[in-house]
Structures are given as structure tokens and as C-alpha cells.
C-alpha atoms as one frame of an Amber mdcrd trajectory, in Angstrom:
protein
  -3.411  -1.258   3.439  -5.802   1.817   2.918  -5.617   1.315  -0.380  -6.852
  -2.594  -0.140  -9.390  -1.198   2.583 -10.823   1.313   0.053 -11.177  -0.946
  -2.975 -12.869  -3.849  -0.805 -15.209  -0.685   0.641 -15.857   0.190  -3.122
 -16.634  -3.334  -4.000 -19.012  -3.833  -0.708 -20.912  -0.435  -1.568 -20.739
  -1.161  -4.926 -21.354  -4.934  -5.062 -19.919  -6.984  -8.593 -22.840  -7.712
 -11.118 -21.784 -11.701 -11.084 -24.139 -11.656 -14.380 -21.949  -8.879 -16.101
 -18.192  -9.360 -14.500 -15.329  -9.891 -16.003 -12.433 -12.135 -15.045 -10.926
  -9.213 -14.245 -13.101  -8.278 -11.806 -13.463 -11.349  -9.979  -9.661 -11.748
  -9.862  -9.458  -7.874  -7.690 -11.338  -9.114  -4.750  -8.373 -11.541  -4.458
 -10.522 -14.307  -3.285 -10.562 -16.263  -5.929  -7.978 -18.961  -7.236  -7.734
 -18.733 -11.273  -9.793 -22.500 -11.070 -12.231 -21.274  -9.270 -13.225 -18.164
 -12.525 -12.886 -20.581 -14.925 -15.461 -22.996 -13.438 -17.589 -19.698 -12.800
 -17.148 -18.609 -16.421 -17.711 -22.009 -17.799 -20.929 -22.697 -15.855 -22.541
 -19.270 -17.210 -21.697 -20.260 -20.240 -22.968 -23.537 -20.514 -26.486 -22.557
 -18.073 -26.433 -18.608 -18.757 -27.366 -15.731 -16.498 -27.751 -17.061 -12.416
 -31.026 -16.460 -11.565 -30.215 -16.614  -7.740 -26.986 -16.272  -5.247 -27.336
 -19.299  -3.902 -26.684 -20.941  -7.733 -23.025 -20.650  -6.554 -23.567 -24.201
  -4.620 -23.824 -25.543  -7.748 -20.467 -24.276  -9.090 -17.243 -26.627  -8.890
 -14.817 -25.867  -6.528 -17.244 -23.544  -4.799 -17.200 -24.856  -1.854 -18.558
 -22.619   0.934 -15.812 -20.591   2.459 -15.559 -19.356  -0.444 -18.696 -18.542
  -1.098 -18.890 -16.510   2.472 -15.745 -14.871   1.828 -17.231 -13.505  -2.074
 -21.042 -13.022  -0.718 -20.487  -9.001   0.759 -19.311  -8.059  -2.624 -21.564
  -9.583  -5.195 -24.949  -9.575  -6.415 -26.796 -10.737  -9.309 -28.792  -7.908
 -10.014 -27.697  -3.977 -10.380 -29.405  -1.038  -8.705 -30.863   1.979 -11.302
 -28.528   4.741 -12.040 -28.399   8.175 -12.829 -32.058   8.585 -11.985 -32.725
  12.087 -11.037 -30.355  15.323 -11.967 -26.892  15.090 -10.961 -27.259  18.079
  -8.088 -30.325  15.577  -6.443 -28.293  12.384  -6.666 -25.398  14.180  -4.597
 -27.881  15.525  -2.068 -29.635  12.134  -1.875 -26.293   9.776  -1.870 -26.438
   7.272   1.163 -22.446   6.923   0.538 -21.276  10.540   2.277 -19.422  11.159
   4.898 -17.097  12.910   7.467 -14.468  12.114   9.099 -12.155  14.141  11.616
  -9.088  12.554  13.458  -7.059  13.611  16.368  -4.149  11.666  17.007  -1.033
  13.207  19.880   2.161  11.147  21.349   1.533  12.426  24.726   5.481  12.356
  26.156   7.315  15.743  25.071   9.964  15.207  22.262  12.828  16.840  21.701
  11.490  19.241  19.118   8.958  20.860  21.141  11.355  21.869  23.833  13.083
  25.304  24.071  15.933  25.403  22.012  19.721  25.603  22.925  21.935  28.490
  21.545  24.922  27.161  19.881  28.490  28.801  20.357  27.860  31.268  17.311
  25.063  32.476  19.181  22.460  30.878  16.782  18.878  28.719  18.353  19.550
  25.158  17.344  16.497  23.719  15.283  13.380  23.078  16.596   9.293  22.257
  15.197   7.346  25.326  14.794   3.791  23.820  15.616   2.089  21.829  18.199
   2.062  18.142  19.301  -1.507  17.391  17.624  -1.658  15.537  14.233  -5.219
  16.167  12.142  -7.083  14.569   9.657 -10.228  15.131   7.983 -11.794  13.570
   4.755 -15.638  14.616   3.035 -16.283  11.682   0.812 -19.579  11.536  -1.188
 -20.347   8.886  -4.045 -23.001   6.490  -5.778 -21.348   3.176  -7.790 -20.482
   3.597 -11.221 -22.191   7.313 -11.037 -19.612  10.115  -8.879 -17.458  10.487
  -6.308 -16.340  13.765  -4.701 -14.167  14.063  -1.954 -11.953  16.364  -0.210
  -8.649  15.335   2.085  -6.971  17.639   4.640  -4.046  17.358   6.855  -1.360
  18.445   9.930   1.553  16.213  10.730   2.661  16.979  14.792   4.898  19.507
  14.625   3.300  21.282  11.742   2.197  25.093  12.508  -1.374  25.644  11.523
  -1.081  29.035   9.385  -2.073  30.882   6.756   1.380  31.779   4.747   0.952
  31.696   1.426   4.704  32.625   1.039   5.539  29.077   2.134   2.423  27.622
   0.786   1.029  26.629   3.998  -2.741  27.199   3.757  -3.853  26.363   7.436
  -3.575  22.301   6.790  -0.630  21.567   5.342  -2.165  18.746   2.677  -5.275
  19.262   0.719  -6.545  16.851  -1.835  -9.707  17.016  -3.671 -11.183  15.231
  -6.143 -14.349  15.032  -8.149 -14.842  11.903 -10.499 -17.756  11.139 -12.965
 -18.662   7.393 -14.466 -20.521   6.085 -17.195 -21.976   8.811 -19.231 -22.555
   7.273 -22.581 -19.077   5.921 -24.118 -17.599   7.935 -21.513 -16.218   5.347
 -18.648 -14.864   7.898 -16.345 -13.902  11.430 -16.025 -11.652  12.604 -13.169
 -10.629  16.256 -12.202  -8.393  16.845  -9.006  -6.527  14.345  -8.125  -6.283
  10.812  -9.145  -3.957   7.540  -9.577  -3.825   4.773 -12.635  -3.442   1.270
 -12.556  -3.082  -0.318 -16.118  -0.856  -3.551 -16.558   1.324  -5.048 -13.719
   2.672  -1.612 -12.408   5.817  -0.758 -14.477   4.439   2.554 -15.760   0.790
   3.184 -13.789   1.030   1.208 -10.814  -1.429   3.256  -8.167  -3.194   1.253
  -5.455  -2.784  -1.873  -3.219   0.221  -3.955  -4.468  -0.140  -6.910  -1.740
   3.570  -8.675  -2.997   4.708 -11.507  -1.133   3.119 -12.803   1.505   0.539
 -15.885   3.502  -1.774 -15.591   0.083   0.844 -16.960  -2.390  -1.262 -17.466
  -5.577  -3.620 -14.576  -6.578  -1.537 -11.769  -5.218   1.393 -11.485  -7.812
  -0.368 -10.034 -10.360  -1.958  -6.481 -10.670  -5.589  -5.793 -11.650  -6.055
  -3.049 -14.472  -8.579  -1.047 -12.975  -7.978   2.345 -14.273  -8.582   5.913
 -13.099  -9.205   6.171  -9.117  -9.642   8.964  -6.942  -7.199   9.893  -5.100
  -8.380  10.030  -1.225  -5.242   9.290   1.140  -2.885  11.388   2.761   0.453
  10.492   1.953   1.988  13.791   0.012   2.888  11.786  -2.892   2.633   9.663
  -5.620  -0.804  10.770  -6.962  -1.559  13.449 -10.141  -3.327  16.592 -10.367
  -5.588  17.740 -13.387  -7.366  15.526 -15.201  -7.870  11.700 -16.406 -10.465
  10.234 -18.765 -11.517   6.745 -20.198 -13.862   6.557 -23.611 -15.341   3.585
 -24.690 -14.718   2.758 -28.452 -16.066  -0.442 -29.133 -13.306  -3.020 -28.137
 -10.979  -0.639 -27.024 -11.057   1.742 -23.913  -8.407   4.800 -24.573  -7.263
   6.883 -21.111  -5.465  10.120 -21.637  -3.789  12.418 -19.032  -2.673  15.547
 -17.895  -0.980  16.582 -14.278   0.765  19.588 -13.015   1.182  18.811  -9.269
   4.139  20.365  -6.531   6.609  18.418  -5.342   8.363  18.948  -2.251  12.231
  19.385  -2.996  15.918  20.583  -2.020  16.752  23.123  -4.666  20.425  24.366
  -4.921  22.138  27.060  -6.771  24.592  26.032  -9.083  26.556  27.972 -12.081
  26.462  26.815 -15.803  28.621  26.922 -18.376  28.133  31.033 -18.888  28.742
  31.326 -15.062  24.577  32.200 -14.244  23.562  30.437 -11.728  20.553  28.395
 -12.042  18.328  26.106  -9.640  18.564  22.382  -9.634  16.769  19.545  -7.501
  19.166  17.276  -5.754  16.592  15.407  -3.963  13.180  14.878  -3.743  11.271
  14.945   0.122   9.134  12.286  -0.007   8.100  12.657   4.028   5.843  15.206
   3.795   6.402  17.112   6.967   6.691  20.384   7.604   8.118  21.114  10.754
  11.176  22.450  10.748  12.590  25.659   9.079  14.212  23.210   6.529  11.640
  21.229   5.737   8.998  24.322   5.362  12.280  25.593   2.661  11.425  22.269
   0.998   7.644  22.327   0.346   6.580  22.976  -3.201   9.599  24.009  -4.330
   9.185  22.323  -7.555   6.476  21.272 -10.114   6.052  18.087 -11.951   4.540
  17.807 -15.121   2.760  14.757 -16.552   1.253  13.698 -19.700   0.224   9.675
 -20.120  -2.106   7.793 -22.275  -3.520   4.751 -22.334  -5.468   1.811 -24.543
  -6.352  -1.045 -23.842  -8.296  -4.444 -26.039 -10.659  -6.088 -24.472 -11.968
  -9.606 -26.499 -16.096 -10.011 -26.565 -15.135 -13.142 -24.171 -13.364 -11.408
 -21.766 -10.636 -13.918 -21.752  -7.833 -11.865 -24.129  -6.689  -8.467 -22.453
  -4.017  -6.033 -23.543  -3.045  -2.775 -23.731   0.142   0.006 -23.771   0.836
   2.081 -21.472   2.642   5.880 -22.233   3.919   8.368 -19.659   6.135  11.891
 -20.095   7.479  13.593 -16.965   9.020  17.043 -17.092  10.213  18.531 -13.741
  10.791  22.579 -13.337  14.053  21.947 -12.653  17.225  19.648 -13.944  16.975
  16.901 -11.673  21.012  16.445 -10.547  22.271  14.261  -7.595  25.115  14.705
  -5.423  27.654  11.645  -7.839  28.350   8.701  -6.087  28.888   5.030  -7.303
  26.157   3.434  -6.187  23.139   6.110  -7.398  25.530   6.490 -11.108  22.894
   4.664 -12.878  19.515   6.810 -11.418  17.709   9.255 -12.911  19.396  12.681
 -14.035  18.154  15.625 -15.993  14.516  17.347 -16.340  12.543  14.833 -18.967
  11.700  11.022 -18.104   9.743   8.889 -20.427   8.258   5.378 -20.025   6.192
   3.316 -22.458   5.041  -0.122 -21.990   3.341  -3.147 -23.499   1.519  -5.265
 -20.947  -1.251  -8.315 -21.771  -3.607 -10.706 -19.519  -4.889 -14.340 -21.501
  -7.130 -17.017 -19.285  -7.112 -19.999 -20.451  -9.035 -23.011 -18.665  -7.475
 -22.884 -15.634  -4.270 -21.561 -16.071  -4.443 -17.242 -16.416  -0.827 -15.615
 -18.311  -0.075 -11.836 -17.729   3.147  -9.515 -18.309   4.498  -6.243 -19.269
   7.589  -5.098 -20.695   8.583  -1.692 -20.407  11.130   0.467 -21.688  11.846
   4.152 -20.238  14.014   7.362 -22.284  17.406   6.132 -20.409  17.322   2.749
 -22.601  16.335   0.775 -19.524  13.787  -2.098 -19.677  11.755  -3.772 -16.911
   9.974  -7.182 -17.733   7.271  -8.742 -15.759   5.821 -12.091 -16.969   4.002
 -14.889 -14.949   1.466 -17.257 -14.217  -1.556 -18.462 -12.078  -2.475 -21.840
 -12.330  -5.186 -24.566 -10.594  -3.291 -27.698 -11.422  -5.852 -29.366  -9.467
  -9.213 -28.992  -7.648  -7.311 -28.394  -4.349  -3.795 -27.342  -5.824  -3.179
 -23.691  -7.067   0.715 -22.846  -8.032   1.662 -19.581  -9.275   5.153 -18.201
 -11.391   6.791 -14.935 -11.915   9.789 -13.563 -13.235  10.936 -10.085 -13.099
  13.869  -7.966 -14.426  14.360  -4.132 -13.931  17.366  -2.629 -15.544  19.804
  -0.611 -13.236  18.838   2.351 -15.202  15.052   2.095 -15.708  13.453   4.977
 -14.520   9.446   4.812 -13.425   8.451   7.246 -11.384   4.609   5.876 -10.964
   5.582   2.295 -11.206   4.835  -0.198  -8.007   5.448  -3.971  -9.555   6.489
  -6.940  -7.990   9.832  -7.272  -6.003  12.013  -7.508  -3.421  12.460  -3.991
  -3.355  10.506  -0.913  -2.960  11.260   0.282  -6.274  11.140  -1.593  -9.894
  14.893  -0.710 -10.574  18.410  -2.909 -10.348  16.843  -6.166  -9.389  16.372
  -9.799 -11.427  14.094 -12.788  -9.593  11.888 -15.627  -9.903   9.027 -16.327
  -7.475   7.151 -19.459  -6.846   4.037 -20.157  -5.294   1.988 -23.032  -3.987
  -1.177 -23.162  -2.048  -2.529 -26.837  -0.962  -6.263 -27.393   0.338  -7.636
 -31.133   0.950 -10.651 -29.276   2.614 -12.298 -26.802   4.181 -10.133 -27.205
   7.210  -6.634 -27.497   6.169  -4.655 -24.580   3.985  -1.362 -24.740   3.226
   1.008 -22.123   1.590   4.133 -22.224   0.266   6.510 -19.671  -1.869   9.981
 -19.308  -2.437  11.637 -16.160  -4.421  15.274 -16.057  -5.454  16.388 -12.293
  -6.449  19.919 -10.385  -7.298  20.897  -7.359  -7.696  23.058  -5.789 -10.473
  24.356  -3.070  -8.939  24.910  -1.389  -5.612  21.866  -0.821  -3.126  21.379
   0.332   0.157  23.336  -1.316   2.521  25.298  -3.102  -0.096  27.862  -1.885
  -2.172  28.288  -4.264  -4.388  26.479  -6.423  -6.287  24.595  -9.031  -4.334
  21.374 -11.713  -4.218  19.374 -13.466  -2.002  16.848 -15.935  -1.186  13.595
 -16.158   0.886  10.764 -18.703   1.594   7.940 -19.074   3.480   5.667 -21.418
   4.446   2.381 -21.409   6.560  -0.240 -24.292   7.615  -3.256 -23.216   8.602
  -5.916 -25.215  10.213  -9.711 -24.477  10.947 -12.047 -27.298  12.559 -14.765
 -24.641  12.966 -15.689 -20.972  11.860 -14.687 -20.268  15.757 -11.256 -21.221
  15.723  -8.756 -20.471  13.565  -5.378 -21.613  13.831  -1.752 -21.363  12.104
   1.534 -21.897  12.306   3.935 -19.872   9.673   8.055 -20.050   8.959  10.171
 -17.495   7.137  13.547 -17.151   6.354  15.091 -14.785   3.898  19.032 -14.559
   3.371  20.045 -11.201   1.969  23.964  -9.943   1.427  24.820  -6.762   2.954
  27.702  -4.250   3.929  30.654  -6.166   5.799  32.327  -3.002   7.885  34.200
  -4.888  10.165  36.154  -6.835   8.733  39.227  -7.974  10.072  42.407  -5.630
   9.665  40.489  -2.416   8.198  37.236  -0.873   6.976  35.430  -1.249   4.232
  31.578  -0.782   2.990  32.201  -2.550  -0.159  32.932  -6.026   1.828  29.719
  -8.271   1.707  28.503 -10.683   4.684  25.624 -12.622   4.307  22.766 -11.907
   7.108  20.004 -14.737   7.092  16.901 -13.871   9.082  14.474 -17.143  10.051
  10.786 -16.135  11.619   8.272 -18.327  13.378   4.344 -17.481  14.352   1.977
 -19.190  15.978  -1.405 -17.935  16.294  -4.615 -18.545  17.585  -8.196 -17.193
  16.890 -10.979 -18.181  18.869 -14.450 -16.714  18.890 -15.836 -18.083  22.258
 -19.438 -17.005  21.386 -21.408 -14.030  19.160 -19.910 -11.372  21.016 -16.675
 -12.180  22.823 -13.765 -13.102  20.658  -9.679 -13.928  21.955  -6.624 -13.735
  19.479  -2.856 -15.138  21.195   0.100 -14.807  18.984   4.190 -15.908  19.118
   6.365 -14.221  17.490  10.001 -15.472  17.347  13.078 -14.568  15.443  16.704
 -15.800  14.692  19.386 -13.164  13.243  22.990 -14.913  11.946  25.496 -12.314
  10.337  28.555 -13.630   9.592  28.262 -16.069  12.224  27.147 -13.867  14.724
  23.477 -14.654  16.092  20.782 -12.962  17.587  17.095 -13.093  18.332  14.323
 -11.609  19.509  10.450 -12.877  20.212   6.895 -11.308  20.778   4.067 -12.805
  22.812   0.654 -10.821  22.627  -2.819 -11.611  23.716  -6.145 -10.103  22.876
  -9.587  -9.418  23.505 -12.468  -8.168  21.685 -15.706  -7.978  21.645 -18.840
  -6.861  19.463 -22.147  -5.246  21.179 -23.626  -4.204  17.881 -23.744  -0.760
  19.203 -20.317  -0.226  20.410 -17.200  -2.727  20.035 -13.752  -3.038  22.037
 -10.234  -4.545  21.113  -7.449  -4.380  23.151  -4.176  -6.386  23.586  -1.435
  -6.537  25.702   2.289  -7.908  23.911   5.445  -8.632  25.997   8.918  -8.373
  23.838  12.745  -8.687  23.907  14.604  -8.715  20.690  18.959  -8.532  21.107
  18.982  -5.796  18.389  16.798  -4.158  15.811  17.296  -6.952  12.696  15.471
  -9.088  14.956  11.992  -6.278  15.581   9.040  -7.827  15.952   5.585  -6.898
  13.467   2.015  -7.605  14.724  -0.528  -5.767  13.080  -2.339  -4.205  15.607
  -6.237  -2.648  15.147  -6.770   0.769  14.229  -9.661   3.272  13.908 -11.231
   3.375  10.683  -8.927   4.022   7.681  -5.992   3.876   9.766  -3.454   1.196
   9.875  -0.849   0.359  12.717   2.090  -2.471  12.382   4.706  -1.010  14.779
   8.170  -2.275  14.800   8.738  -4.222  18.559  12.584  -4.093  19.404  14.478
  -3.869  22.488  13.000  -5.347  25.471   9.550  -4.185  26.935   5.425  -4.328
  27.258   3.319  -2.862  24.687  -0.689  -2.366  25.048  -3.495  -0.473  23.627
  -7.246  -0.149  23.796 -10.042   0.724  21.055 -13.128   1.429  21.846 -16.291
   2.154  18.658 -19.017   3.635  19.830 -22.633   4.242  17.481 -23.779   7.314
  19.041 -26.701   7.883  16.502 -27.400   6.384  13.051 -25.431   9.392  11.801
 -22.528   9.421  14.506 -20.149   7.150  15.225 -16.666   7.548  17.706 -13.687
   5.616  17.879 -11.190   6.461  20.895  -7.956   4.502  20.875  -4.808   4.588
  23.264  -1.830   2.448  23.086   1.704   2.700  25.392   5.009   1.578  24.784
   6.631   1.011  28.235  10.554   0.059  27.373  12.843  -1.807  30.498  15.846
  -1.386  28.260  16.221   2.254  28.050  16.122   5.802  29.220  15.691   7.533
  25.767  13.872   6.630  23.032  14.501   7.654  19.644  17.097  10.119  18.253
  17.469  14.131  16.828  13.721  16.009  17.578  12.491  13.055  17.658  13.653
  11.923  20.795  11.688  11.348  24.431  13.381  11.118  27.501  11.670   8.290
  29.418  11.297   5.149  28.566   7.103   5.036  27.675   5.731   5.954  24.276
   2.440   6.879  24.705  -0.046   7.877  21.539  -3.519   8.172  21.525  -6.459
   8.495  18.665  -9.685   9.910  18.139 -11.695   9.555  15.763 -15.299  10.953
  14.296 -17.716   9.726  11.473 -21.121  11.621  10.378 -22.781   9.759   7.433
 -24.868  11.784   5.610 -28.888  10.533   4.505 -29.044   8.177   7.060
């Protein structure tokens, strides 16, 4: 969600020049239904440029939610750029910032106890550094001119220390970035580090990647929006060096280069001649640092990348395509510990992945796809459809298949899984509004998979819908009801007479919400939510359900949230999700399960026009249990208690 945060904070800073956009750039706000552009493109066409906002009245099926929803990140008129040198426009930028982040689970676990002495006589494991987790980010940028940033941070647990043996340079993380736009024919220049997003995500597929979910239409498809800076800190999935994008005429060509560590479990094997030599059998993906182990793990290998890519873009904006390129070498032979179900994954030192991917609107009916093809001889395909087949009815279609043995290591497309690899499917999705205060959204996906997966070994498929009707008399209330059931196969270990993993059963798991917003005047505002769940394996049910209540309000100067949820669930398949709010550029959705009370408070606070705070704590109080969790993770108690704060100085303000 950070990265959905960040590109609707771009757009809002950097509002879309309605009088130069693109479809393309009206379909990333994912706001608008693919009706809704082409009556926008058609009316500029036939009346030319809008000389005011409020032209958009005048637009078909511009009615005026819509037109709220769009109005923070439009304009019809651009600022001036580049005026001054570069040096005065970053000292001058009303776009910089600071941020620094505290954030501590206040009950002692396991890991930051003394440790026991085993048998042998050795310690048992346990985290070298304190309870404290911190964050900072310096961001400074100007639209469609620069951005340059700098990310740092500790994980709990993590020792703050200067090692360069381990590669531990106080903070565990850094990123940086710096990122130039629109110098001449030159659309962007990026050094540091940075993520791509060309196509629909089978070879560059950085950024948000929404899937399925309540908005069924505009959300299956991925916007080509090129280089972007890198600014989160997850410890993965980004590159390191540099990215550019020229301009030549029609065509915009993107070339690459990254040499970035990876964090990985190296092992000593022999060859052939009997000398030993290193190989990775698995890559850490976590990106803590706590333990012994896991310090033996960090930057143990390097990654190298090369990638290109070039794109057509027609004089009307309706025709788009491109191809995508990508070669990955890692330091080491990549070799897995051989078992059935990972037979078919990558292997050796050298990947390669090259695609072909196009975008076509026509009327009211927009086409996409991408078909990809890596060095193992396995292909992923992507093709689909947005469509208004009516004013008030919008239907979307997309079919995917990944190849058990296509390898994408940067890829993030559409799926059931979290990974384009070993899966087939179809998706289908309807949204229905009569008017402003009815919605209604349907989809229904139907997926397999080829080979063995987690938790099933053996092939296996599945099915899921979901539907959601949403009603809103007012801009004060807001109202919905929302059903889900998905029916997946899985591993079967109990079956009668022996064992076995590679027996399926079929688990199908039904949701139900209800939930009310209601603003009762400018500043006060109450949210109450139902959650319930049904769990049937093999005949065997279960369930669970979640009732939470909140209450906010909004001073201007300083706002509060807080909530309060009660829960009991019979077992973890039936957990409970309810996005909960966060401090700024942090995200919370914690899974509910067992049987207990769960609260928190957030308080913002605007202590100058440069300085703002954010204080947050939440507590888990469980009636189920004595522990909670398991290994160093573990508490003994049965509260979870976490708390966040935050700090913000804005720069030229």
C-alpha cells in the first residue's frame, strides 16, 4: 500500500495536465472506468483544450463523485519548470522532508532474554540488538524536475554497529536515490536505486499491483510508468546503478544497469575436480539481521542486472506497445536443496526474460497483454480487457498463464499467487451503478495449478468470487455489505489408515462484512464493522468473526483515530483482516485469530508549519492463551503491546 500511497502523493504534488494526459495517465489514478476516458478524450477532441475545471460537468458520465474523487490530482494548467540553476531549485523545493520513526513491542520476547546453555555447553541463539525498530527517510523533489532521497533502517533485534566485516554500517538498510526528469529528449535519469514498470508486470513489474479486490474493473491491468525511485524499506526487489529513458520521436528507449547485494545462504560444495566452491541455496528475503545466522546471511551475494526497454507510443495516444529485456547474473550458481515440488524453479547463475506487451483503446472498450518468454523455455501470457458496456455498466476480462518453469525475478502480474509461475486462470469482473448512491461489484476468478505448490502436492485449482453492494444516500454515510468465498485444494494429511502430503482435500473459505461510515458533522466521524467467517475442510467446519468500532476526529491542527475490535476465530484459516490506521507511510492489517480484544489510538499533532508528530499505541489482549507466538519470537503473557512514533520536518515552509 506504500507504493499506491506514494504514486497518489506524486500525482497530488504533481497534479495531471488534463490538457496534455494521456489515457495512460488517467487510467493510474484508478478512478476512472475505461467509458469514462473515452468520453474525456472524445470531448477534447471534438471542443479542444478545457479552458476551466469545472468543464468536467459537461463531460458524459461525469457525474460528480467522480469528479471529487479526480479533482486533488488534476489541473488544467502546468506550473514553470527548471527556472533557476539546479543547486537553487533543490534549496528552494517546497516538496522536502524528514521523517524519523520509532516503533517498540513493549512485552519482552524470547530473543532478548538471557540465553540457555545447551548440554554441549554451547548459548542457545539469541538477537544481538535492542527492542527498538528505526526509520528515517530525507525526500526532496519538484514534478517532472528531481527527486533525491535517502532511506535508512533497524529492524528490533538488529545491533546498531559499525562492522564493516558483516556489512553492518550503523543502520542496517540504506537506500538512496537521486533522479533527474525532462532535460531535452531526456525523460528521466536515475542513479541509486530505482524500480521499472513497463507492460503488465511479467518482466518489470515495480510498484502497487492492487489484484483482486472491491474495485473489480480498473485494477487488473498495470500502468507503464517507467523508472521510479526507489524510497521504501523492504530489503528487496529494487536495483542499484543506473536507469534512463530518451525520447526519440515516437519511441521512448530505457536501458539499465544494477549491481545490488543480496542477502543469501551460501554453502560449500565440491565439483567435479574435488575444489570446493560456493553456491546459493536460498535467497533471505526477510531482511533481518538479528541473529548470528541471519548477520552470516547479509550480502553474501551480488546480483547483476542489465534490461532495456522501448516502447511506441501513436500521436493519438490510443495505440501503445513496447518489449521488455532483462539479464540476471548472480555471483554464485544458484542450486536448491532437490525436491519434487521446487524441480521446475530456477537453477544455475544466468536468468533471462524478454517480453512483448501492448495497450489499444478503442471507444469504450481498452485491450492490453504481454507475453513473455524467459532462458528456461518458459512462457507467461497476460491478455485482457476493460470495457463500459453501458453508461452505468463496466465489465472487465483477463486470462493468465505462467509456465511451471518461467523464471521472473522482477515480475509482479496478476494472480492468485504471489509469484507469476505454475498457475493458469480467468478472471471476470462487473461493476453496476444506477446512480450516485448505489455501487455494485462483482468478480469471479477460476485458477489451477500445474504443478505442486505450497501446501499442495499435487496438482490442484480453485475458485473464488466476491461480491459487494455498496450504498451511499449522502457524502456522510457510507454503507456496504460484501461476500467472499474462495475454494482452494490443499494437503490431505490425515487421511484415514496412513499419512500422506500428496492426498488433496478441498478447504472452501466464505467471508461476510458489514460496514458502516458515518461522518456525524465536520469534525467527528464513527466507522462500525462485522467481520464473519466460515472454514469447511473436508467436512470439517469452523469460524471465526470480528466486531470493531471507531472514532475519529479532525481539529485541523491535530486529529485522533482510535478503535476498539472484539474477536474469536476456532483456528487460524478463519483470522480476521481490518485495516487499521497508521502513521504516515505506514500500513497496518493485522491478522485477528484466537479469541480476544484488540485496540489502538493515533493521535497527529501540527506542532509548527514545519513540524508535525504522530504517536500511536495499539494492544492485543488474548483470553485464549498464555504464550503468544513461537521460537525468539515468543512473549509469555497473553497482551501484545506495540507502540509508534513518528516525526515530519518539511523543509521551505
Amino acid at each position: 500500500y506504500e507504493e499506491l500511497y506514494e504514486g497518489l502523493l506524486q500525482f497530488l504534488l504533481n497534479p495531471i495536465n488534463l490538457n496534455k494526459a494521456s489515457p495512460e495517465e488517467l487510467k493510474s489514478l484508478y478512478v476512472l472506468s475505461p467509458g469514462q476516458i473515452h468520453q474525456f478524450f472524445s470531448y477534447r477532441a471534438k471542443f479542444g483544450n478545457l479552458i476551466s475545471i469545472y468543464e468536467l460537468q459537461a463531460i458524459p458520465e461525469f457525474d460528480l463523485e467522480t469528479i471529487y474523487k479526480i479533482l486533488p490530482f488534476v489541473v488544467i494548467e502546468e506550473k514553470a519548470y527548471h527556472k533557476g540553476s539546479l543547486w537553487s531549485r533543490l534549496g528552494e523545493t517546497k516538496d522536502a522532508y524528514f521523517i524519523f520513526r520509532h516503533r517498540r513491542v513493549w512485552e519482552t520476547r524470547r530473543g532478548f532474554t538471557a540465553p540457555d546453555t545447551l548440554s554441549n555447553g554451547n548459548l542457545t541463539s539469541r538477537y544481538m540488538g535492542d527492542p527498538n525498530g528505526l526509520y528515517g527517510r530525507f525526500r526532496m523533489q519538484q514534478s517532472k524536475d528531481f527527486s533525491l532521497g535517502l532511506t535508512f533502517d533497524k529492524d528490533p533485534g538488529e545491533e546498531f554497529i559499525w562492522d564493516p566485516q558483516t556489512n553492518r554500517f550503523g543502520f542496517n538498510f540504506l537506500s538512496y536515490h537521486f533522479t533527474i526528469y525532462n532535460r531535452g529528449n531526456w525523460k528521466a535519469l536515475s542513479i541509486g536505486d530505482y524500480q521499472l514498470q513497463f507492460g503488465q508486470g511479467l518482466v518489470f513489474g515495480a510498484g502497487f499491483a492492487p489484484g483482486k479486490g472491491a474495485e473489480t474493473i480498473t485494477t487488473v491491468r498495470r500502468s507503464s510508468i517507467g523508472i521510479r525511485p526507489y524510497t521504501a524499506a523492504m530489503e528487496f526487489g529494487f536495483f542499484r546503478g543506473f536507469a534512463t529513458t530518451r525520447k526519440i520521436g515516437p519511441l521512448e528507449l530505457t536501458l539499465m544497469a544494477s549491481q545490488a547485494p543480496r542477502d543469501a545462504n551460501l554453502q560449500l560444495t565440491q565439483d567435479s575436480l574435488e575444489q570446493e566452491q560456493a553456491i546459493i541455496t536460498s535467497l533471505q528475503r526477510s531482511g533481518l539481521h538479528r541473529t548470528p545466522t541471519e548477520i552470516n546471511y547479509k550480502n553474501r551475494a551480488r546480483e547483476k542486472n542489465l534490461g532495456a526497454n522501448v516502447q511506441y507510443n501513436s500521436l493519438d495516444k490510443s495505440l501503445q506497445f513496447g518489449v521488455n529485456t532483462l539479464f540476471t547474473e548472480f555471483s554464485h550458481p544458484f542450486i536448491r536443496n532437490s525436491r519434487v515440488y521446487n524441480q521446475f524453479e530456477f537453477y544455475g547463475s544466468k536468468n533471462s526474460v524478454h517480453s512483448f506487451y501492448f495497450s489499444y483503446n478503442f471507444q469504450n472498450h481498452f485491450f492490453f497483454g504481454e507475453k513473455a518468454v524467459s532462458s528456461s523455455g518458459g512462457t507467461g501470457t497476460l491478455a485482457g480487457m476493460m470495457s463500459s458496456l453501458h453508461p452505468k455498466l463496466a465489465f472487465s476480462l483477463l486470462y493468465r498463464d505462467y509456465a511451471r518453469n518461467f523464471h521472473t525475478f522482477y515480475g509482479n502480474a496478476f494472480g492468485e499467487g504471489s509469484r507469476p509461475i505454475n498457475e493458469k486462470g480467468v478472471y471476470i469482473g462487473l461493476n453496476f451503478k444506477p446512480n450516485q448512491a448505489i455501487n455494485w461489484s462483482f468478480y469471479y476468478d477460476r485458477f489451477e495449478f500445474p504443478w505442486l505448490r505450497f501446501r499442495a502436492y499435487a496438482p490442484s485449482w480453485g475458485t473464488e468470487w466476491f461480491s459487494r453492494f455498496t450504498f451511499s444516500p449522502s457524502r456522510k454515510t457510507l454503507i456496504f455489505l460484501q461476500l467472499r468465498q474462495e475454494s482452494k485444494d490443499r494437503n490431505y494429511s490425515e487421511y484415514p489408515g496412513f499419512q500422506s502430503p500428496y492426498i488433496l482435500g478441498r478447504g472452501i473459505k466464505t467471508n461476510f462484512s458489514f460496514n458502516l461510515d458515518q461522518k456525524l458533522d465536520n469534525r467527528w466521524s464513527i466507522k462500525s464493522r462485522v467481520n464473519s467467517s466460515a472454514f469447511r475442510f473436508e467436512g470439517v467446519p469452523s469460524r471465526g468473526f470480528a466486531i470493531s468500532q471507531d472514532l475519529n476526529a479532525d481539529f485541523q491542527k491535530w486529529r485522533f483515530s482510535s478503535r476498539i475490535v472484539l474477536f474469536d476465530t476456532d483456528d487460524f484459516d478463519n483470522r480476521q483482516y481490518i485495516y487499521e490506521r497508521n502513521v504516515l507511510w505506514l500500513f497496518s492489517i493485522p491478522a485477528l485469530h484466537g479469541q480476544g480484544m484488540r485496540y489502538y489510538f493515533l493521535g497527529q499533532y501540527k506542532l509548527t508549519r514545519q513540524l508535525t508528530l504522530w504517536a500511536r499505541f495499539a494492544r492485543t489482549i488474548f483470553t485464549d492463551r498464555e504464550v503468544i507466538g513461537s521460537g525468539l519470537q515468543q512473549i509469555r503473557g497473553n497482551t501484545f503491546t506495540e507502540s509508534t512514533l513518528q516525526l515530519r520536518y518539511q523543509f521551505n515552509r
